[in-house]
C-alpha positions as CSV (number, residue, x, y, z in Angstrom):
1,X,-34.2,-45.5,-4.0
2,X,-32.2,-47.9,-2.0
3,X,-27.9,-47.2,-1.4
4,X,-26.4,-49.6,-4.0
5,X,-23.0,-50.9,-3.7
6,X,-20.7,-52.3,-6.4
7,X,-17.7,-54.4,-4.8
8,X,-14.7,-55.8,-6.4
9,X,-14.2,-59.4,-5.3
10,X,-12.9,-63.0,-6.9
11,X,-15.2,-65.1,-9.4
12,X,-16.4,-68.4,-7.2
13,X,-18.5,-70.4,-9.3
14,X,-20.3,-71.7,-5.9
15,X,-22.0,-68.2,-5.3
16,X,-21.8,-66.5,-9.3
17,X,-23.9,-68.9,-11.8
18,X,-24.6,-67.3,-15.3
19,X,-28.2,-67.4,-13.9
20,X,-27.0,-64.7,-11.6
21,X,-25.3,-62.4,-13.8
22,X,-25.9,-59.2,-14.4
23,X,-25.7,-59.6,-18.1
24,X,-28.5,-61.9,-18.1
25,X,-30.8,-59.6,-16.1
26,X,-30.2,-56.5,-18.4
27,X,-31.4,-59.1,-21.6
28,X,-34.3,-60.1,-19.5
29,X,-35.3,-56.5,-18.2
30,X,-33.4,-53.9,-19.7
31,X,-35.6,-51.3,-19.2
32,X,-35.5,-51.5,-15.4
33,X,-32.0,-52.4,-14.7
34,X,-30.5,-49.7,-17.1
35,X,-32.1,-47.0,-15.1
36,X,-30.8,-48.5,-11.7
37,X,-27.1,-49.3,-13.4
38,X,-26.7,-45.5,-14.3
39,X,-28.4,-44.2,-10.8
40,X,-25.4,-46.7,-9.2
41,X,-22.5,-45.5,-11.5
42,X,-23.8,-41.7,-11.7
43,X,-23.1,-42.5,-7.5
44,X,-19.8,-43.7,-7.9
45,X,-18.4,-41.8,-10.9
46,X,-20.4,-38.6,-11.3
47,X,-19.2,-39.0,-15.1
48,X,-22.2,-38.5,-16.6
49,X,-24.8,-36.3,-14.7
50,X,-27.5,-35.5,-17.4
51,X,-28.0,-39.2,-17.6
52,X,-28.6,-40.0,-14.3
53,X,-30.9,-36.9,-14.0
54,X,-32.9,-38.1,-16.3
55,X,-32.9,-41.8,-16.9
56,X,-31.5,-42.7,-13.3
57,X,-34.0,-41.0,-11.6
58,X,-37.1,-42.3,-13.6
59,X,-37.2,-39.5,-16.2
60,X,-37.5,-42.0,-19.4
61,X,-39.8,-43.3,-21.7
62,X,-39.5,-46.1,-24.2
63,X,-41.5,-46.0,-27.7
64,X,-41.5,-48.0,-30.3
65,X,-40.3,-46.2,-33.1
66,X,-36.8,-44.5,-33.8
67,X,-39.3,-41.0,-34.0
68,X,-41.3,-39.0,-31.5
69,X,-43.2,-35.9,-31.6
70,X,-44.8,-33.6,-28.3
71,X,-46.6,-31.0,-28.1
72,X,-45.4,-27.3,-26.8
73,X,-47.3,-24.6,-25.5
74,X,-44.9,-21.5,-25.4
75,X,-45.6,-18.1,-23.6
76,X,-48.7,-16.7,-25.3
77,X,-48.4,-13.4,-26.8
78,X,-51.6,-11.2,-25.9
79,X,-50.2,-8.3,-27.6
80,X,-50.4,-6.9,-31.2
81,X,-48.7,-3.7,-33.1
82,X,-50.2,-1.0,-35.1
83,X,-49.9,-1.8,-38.8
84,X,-52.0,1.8,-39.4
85,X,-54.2,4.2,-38.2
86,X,-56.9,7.1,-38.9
87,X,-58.5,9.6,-36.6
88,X,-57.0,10.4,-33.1
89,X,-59.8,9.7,-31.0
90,X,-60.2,13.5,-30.0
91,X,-63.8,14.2,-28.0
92,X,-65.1,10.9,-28.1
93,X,-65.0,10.0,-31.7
94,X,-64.6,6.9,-32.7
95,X,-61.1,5.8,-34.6
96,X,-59.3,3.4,-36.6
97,X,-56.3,0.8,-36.1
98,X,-55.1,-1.8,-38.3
99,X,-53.6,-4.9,-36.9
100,X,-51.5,-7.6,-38.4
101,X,-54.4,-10.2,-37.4
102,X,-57.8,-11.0,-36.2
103,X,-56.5,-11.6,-32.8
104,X,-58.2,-9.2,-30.6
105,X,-62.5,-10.0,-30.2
106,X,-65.3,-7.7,-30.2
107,X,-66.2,-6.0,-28.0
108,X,-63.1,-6.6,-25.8
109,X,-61.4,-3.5,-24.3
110,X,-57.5,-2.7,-25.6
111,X,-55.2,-0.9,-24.0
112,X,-52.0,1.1,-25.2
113,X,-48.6,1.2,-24.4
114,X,-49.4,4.6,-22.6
115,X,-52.3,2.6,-20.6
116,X,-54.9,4.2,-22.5
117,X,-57.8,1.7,-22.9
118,X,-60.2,2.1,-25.6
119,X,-63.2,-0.3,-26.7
120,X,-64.0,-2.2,-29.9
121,X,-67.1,-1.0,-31.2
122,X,-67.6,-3.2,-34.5
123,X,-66.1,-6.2,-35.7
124,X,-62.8,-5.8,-37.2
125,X,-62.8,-6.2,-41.2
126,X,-59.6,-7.1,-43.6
127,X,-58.5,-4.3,-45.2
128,X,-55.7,-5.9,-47.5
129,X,-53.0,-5.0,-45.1
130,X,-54.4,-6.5,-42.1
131,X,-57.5,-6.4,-40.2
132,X,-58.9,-2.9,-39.2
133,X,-60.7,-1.9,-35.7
134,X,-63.2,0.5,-35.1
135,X,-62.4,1.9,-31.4
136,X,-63.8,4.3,-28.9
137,X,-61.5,5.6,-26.4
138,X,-63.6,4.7,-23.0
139,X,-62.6,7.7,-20.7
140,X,-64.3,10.6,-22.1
141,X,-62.1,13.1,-20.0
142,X,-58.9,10.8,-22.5
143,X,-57.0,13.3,-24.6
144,X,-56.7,12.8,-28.5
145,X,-54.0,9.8,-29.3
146,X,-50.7,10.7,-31.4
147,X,-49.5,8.9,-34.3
148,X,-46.1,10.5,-34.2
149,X,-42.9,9.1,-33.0
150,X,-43.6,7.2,-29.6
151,X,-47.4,7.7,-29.8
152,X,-50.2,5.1,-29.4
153,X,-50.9,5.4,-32.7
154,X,-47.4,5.2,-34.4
155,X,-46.6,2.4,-36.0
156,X,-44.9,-0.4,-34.4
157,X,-46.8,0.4,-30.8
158,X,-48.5,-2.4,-28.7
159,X,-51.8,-2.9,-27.6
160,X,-53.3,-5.3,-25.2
161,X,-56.6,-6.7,-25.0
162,X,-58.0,-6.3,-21.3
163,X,-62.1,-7.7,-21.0
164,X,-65.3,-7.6,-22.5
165,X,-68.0,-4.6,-21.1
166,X,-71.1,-4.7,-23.0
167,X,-74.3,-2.8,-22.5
168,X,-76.7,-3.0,-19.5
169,X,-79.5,-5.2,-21.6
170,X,-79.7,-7.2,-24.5
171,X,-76.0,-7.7,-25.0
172,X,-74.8,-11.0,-27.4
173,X,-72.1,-13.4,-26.6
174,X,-68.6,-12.8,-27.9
175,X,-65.7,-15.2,-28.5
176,X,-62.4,-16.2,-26.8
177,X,-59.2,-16.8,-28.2
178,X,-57.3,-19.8,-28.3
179,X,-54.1,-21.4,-29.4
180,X,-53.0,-24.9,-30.3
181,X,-49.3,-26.0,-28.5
182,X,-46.9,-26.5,-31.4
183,X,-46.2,-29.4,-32.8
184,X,-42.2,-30.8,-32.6
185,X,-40.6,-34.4,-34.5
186,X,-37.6,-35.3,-33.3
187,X,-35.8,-38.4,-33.4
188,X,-33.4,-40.9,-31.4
189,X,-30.1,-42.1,-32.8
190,X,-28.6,-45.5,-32.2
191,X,-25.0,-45.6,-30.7
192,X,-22.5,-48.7,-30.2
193,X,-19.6,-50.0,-28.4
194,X,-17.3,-53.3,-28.7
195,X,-14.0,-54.7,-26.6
196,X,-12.1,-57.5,-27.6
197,X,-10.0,-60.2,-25.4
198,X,-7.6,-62.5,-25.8
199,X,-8.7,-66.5,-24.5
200,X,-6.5,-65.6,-20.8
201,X,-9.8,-64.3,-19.4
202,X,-9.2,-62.5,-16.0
203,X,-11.6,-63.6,-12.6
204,X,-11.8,-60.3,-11.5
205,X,-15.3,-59.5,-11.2
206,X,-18.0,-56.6,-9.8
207,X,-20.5,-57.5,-7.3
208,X,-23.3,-55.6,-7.5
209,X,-26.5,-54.8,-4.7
210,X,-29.5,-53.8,-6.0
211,X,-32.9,-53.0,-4.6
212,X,-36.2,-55.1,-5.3
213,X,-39.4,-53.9,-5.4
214,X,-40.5,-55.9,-1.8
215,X,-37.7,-53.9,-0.1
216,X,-35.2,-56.6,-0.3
217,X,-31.9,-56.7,-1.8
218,X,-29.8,-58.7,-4.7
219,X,-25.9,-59.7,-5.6
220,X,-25.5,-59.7,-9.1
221,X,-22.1,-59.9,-10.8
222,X,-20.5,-58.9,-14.0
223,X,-16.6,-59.5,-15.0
224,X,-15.0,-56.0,-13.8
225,X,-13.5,-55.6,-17.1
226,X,-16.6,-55.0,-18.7
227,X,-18.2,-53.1,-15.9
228,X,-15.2,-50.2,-16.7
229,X,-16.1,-50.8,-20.4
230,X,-19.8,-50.4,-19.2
231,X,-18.8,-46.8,-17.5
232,X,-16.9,-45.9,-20.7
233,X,-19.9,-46.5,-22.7
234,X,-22.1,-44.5,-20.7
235,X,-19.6,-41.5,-20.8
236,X,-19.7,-42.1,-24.8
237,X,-23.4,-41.7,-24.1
238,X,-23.4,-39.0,-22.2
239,X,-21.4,-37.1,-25.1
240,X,-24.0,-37.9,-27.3
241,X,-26.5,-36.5,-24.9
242,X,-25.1,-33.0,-25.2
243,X,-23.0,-32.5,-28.2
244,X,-25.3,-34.7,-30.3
245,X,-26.5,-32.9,-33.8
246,X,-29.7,-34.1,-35.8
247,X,-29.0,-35.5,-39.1
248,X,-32.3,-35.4,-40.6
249,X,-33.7,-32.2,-42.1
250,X,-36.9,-29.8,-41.7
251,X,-38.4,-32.6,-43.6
252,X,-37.1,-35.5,-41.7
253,X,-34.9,-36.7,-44.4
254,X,-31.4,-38.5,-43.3
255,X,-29.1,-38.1,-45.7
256,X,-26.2,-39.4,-44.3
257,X,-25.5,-43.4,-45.1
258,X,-23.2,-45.7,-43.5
259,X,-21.0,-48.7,-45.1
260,X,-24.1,-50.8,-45.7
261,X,-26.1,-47.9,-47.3
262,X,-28.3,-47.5,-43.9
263,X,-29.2,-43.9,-42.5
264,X,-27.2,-42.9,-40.0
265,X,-30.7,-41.7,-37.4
266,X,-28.9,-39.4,-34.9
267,X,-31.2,-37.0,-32.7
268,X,-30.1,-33.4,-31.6
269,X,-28.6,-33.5,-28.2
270,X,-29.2,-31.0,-25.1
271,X,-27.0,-28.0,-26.6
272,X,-28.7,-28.1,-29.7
273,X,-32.2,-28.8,-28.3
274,X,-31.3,-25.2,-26.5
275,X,-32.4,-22.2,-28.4
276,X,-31.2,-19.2,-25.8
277,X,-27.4,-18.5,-26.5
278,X,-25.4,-15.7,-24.6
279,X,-21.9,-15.1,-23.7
280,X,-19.8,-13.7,-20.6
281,X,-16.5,-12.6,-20.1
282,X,-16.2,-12.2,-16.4
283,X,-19.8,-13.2,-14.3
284,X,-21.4,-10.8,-12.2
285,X,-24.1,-11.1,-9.7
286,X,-26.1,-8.7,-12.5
287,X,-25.8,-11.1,-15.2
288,X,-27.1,-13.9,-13.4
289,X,-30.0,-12.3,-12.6
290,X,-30.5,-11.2,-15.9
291,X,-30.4,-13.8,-17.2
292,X,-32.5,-16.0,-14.6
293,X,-35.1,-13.4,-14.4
294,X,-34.9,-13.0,-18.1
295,X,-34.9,-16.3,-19.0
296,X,-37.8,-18.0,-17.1
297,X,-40.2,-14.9,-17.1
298,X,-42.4,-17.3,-19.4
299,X,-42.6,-20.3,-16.8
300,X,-45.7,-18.9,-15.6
301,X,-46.6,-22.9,-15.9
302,X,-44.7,-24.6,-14.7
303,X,-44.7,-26.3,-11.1
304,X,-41.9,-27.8,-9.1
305,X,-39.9,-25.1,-10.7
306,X,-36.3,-26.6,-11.1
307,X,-33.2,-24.7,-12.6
308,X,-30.0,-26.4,-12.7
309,X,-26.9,-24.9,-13.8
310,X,-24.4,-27.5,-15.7
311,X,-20.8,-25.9,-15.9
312,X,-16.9,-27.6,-15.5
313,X,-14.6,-26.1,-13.1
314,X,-14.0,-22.6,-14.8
315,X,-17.5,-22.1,-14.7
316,X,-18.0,-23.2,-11.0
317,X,-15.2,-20.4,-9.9
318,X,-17.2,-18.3,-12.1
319,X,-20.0,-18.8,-10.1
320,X,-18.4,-18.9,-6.6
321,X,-16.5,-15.5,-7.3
322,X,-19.3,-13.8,-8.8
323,X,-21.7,-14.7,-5.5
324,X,-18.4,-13.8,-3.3
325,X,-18.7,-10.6,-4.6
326,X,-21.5,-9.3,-4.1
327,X,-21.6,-10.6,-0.3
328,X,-18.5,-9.1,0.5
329,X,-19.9,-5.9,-1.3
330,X,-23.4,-5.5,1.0
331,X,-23.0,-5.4,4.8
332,X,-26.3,-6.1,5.2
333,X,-25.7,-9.6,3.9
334,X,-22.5,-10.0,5.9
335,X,-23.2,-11.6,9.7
336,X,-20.9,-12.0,12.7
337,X,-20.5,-15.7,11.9
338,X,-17.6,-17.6,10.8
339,X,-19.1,-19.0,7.4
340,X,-15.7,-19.0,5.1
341,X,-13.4,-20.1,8.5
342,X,-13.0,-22.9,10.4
343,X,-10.5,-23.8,12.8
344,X,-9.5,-22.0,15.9
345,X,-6.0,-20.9,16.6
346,X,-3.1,-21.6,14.2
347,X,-4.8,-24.2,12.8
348,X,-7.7,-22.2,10.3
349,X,-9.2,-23.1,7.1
350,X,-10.7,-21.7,4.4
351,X,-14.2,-22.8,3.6
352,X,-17.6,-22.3,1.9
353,X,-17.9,-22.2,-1.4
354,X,-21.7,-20.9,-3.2
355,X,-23.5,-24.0,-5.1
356,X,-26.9,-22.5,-4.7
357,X,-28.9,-19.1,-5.8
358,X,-32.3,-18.1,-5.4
359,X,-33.5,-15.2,-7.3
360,X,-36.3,-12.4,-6.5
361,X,-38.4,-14.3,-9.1
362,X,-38.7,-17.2,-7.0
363,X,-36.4,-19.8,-9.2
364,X,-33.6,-21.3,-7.2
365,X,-30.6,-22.3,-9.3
366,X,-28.2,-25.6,-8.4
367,X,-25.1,-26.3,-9.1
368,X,-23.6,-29.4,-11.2
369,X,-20.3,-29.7,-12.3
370,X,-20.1,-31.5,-15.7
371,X,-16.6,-33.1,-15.6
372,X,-17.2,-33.8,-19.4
373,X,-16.6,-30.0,-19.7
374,X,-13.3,-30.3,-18.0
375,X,-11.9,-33.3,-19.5
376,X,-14.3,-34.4,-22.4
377,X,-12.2,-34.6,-26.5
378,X,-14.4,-31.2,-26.8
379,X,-12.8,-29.6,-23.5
380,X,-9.5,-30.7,-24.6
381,X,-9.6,-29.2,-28.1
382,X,-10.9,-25.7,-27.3
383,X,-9.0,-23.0,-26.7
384,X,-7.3,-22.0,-23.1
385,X,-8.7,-19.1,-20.6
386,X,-6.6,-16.6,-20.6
387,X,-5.9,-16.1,-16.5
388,X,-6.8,-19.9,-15.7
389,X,-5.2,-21.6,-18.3
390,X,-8.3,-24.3,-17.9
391,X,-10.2,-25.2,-21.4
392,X,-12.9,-22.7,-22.3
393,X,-14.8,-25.4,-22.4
394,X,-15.1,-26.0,-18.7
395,X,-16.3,-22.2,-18.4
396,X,-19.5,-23.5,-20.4
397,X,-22.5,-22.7,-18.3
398,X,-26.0,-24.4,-19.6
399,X,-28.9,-23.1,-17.8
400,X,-31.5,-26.0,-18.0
401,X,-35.1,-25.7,-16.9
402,X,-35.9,-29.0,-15.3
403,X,-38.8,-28.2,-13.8
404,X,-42.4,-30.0,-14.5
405,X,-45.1,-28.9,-17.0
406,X,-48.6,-30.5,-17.7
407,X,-47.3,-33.8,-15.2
408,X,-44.3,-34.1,-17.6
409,X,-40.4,-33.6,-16.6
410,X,-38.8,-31.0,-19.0
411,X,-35.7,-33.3,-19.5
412,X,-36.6,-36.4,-20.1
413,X,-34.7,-39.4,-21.8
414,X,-36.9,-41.4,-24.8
415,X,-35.5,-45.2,-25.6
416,X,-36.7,-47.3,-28.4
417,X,-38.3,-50.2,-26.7
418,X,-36.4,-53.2,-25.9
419,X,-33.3,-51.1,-26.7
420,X,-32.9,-49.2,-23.6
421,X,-29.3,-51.2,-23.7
422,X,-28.5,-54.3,-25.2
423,X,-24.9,-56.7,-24.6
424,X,-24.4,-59.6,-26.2
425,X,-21.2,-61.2,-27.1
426,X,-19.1,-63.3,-29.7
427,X,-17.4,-66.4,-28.7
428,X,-14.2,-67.8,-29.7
429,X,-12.2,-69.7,-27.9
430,X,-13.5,-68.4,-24.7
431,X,-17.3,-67.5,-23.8
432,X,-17.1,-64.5,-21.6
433,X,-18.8,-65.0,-17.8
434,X,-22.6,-64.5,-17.6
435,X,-23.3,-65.3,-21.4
436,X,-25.9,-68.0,-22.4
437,X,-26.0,-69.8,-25.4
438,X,-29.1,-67.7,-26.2
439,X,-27.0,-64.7,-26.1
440,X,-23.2,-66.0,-28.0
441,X,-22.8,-65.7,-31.9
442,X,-20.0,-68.1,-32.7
443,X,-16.2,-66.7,-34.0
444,X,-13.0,-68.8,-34.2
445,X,-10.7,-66.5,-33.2
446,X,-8.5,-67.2,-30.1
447,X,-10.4,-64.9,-27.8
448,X,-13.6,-63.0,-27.9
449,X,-15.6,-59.8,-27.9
450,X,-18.2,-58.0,-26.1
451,X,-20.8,-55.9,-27.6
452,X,-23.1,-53.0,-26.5
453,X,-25.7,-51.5,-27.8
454,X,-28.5,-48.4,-27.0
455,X,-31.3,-46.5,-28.8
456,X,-32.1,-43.2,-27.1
457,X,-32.2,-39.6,-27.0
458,X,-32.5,-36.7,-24.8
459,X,-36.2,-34.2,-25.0
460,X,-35.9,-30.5,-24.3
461,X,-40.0,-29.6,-24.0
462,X,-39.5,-26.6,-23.1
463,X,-36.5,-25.4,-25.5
464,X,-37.3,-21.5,-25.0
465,X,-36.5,-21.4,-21.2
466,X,-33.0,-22.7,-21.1
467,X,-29.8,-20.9,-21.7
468,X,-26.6,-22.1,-23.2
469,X,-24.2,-19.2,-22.2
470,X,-20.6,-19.5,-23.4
471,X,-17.1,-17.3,-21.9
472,X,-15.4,-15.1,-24.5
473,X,-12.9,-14.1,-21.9
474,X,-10.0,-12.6,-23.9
């Protein structure tokens, strides 16, 4: 996408007709100006980060209804555990093992936790408990299987199933198995903001230079007042991205009503959305890859892998320290170089600072601070770090898979259609700048107020492979 620019000039009604506002173009198109509005202010404020990695790069949808649902295939499970067993297997005779379920096809070959593979000789048959197995083991040198403590057998132990080998002629087909992705509801929530001003309207305005689609570019303007009012609203949007909490039940039921007896719809936001929770007190080289190797074992799917780390400032020392560490601990990774100096002389600096880390697996983790973590009401009413003095809060460190799965972004942002952000205003004694008739509701007060208005919610597809790990430091 284009660089766009946002200047602070003087109204001249020779060069700003309404026709030319950028009011009017986000009633006509909201859908595509929203998107390049946050991408612009997520340039120049860095305020809100989760929305302009989703919906100012492209990562949106629109629906029609205030609920969606999606699919999600999580890591299959190929293994099962021994509900009970009879015979040992001794001298090539056959034996019995129950399993929870039917998962495991004849005449498949299993293997233990000990690696001791062993063939289905029968279909399985429900016993009450679960489903029992006749095996064979298939090395006839193998040596009888234990049930006690630790064994094969035991209950509670693993097995695998590995592949099908059948006899030489005459053999019959077998099966596969298969699983269904789950299925997930969720729902967006609606979320408002107003100003009010007196009839001395200011002509301060904000010019703004966007990209069209033939490569070209276009001024629009907006009064400056309400393009501050406009960043405040997508900070208050941004809050509802991550601290958001559902207010419907299992069943989808809202029972919270507002004034007028309405449901109050409100989604879950990121945090929520994020099953994996985990705590640090000092971060370690170890615990990051832990948890990064932990975490994403099960993105055996996924392409364009993306992890990217949200924290405040606590959490980016964290980080910084932790990687500072370990260099400065292996001389192997240390080179003749001047990577932390710069400067010659008397005149040095201290530089270089670790916003980056791959891992063995192959899963490279970014940096972004989240100044909402720093400064945001929740930032400000938790509880102080104990060496820092900085919120706890802004030691907050949420590993979020971003990468792709099936096409699809992981983190995406769903609008309701035609909702993706609506302004009008109501006139009094003053219309504000860029308003048509179309868009006023009439008020005699001595002044007037402006009005905005979005539908959306933030989608976690993946909610197993993300980590929301929180400092305890004491």
């Amino acid at each position: 996408m284009a660089l766009m620019q946002v200047l602070k000039t003087f109204y001249n009604d020779q060069q700003m007709t309404d026709t030319n506002s950028l009011v009017n173009a986000l009633m006509d198109r909201p859908a595509e100006i929203s998107p390049i509005i946050t991408h612009l202010a997520g340039r120049e404020d860095k305020k809100f980060p989760l929305t302009f990695l989703t919906e100012g790069v492209g990562n949106t949808k629109s629906i029609d209804r205030f609920e969606y649902e999606y699919r999600v295939k999580t890591h299959e499970i190929n293994v099962r555990p021994v509900i009970a067993s009879s015979g040992t297997g001794a001298g090539g005779s056959v034996f019995t093992v129950t399993f929870p379920d039917k998962w495991f096809v004849f005449p498949y070959t299993l293997v233990s936790q000990s690696g001791i593979l062993a063939r289905i000789m029968n279909e399985p048959v429900a016993d009450g408990n679960g489903w029992k197995y006749t095996l064979r083991l298939v090395s006839p040198d193998a040596s009888a299987l234990s049930a006690g403590a630790g064994g094969d057998l035991a209950d509670g132990a693993l097995w695998g199933q590995l592949y099908a080998n059948v006899g030489i002629d005459f053999s019959r087909g077998n099966a596969s198995n298969w699983t269904a992705p789950g299925l997930v509801r969720s729902k967006i929530g609606t979320i408002r903001k107003s100003y009010h001003f007196s009839g001395n309207a200011k002509d301060y305005v904000a010019q703004f230079e966007l990209p069209l689609k033939d490569g070209s570019k276009t001024k629009l303007w907006m009064d400056y007042e309400e393009y501050r009012h406009m960043l405040k609203f997508k900070e208050e949007c941004e809050m509802y991205y991550w601290y958001g909490q559902k207010t419907h039940d299992a069943s989808g039921t809202t029972t919270m009503l507002d004034e007028n007896g309405q449901p109050v719809v409100s989604g879950p936001g990121l945090l929520e959305q994020v099953i994996n929770k985990d705590t640090y007190s000092t971060l370690t080289t170890n615990k990051i890859e832990e948890v990064v190797g932990d975490l994403f074992y099960g993105m055996t799917d996924a392409t364009d892998k993306q992890i990217t780390l949200y924290t405040g400032t606590g959490g980016a020392r964290e980080f910084d320290r932790a990687l500072k560490s370990y260099y400065g601990a292996n001389a192997f990774l240390q080179t003749a170089d001047a990577k932390f100096i710069t400067g010659t002389g008397r005149n040095l600096g201290l530089t270089g600072y670790f916003t980056s880390y791959d891992h063995v697996d192959g899963h490279r983790v970014n940096v972004v601070k989240v100044p909402m973590f720093d400064h945001g009401p929740v930032a400000q009413a938790s509880k102080k770090h104990p060496s820092s003095g900085l919120p706890m809060e802004s030691y907050r460190m949420v590993f979020v898979d971003q990468s792709a799965y099936d096409g699809e972004n992981n983190v995406q942002m769903i609008n309701k259609a035609k909702r993706e952000m609506l302004r009008w205003c109501v006139a009094g004694s003053v219309v504000p700048r860029g308003f048509t008739e179309s868009s006023t509701r009439a008020s005699d007060i001595d002044g007037a107020s402006v009005h905005m208005l979005k539908t959306a919610g933030i989608l976690l597809r993946r909610f197993d492979t993300s980590l929301d790990l929180q400092c305890v430091a004491s």
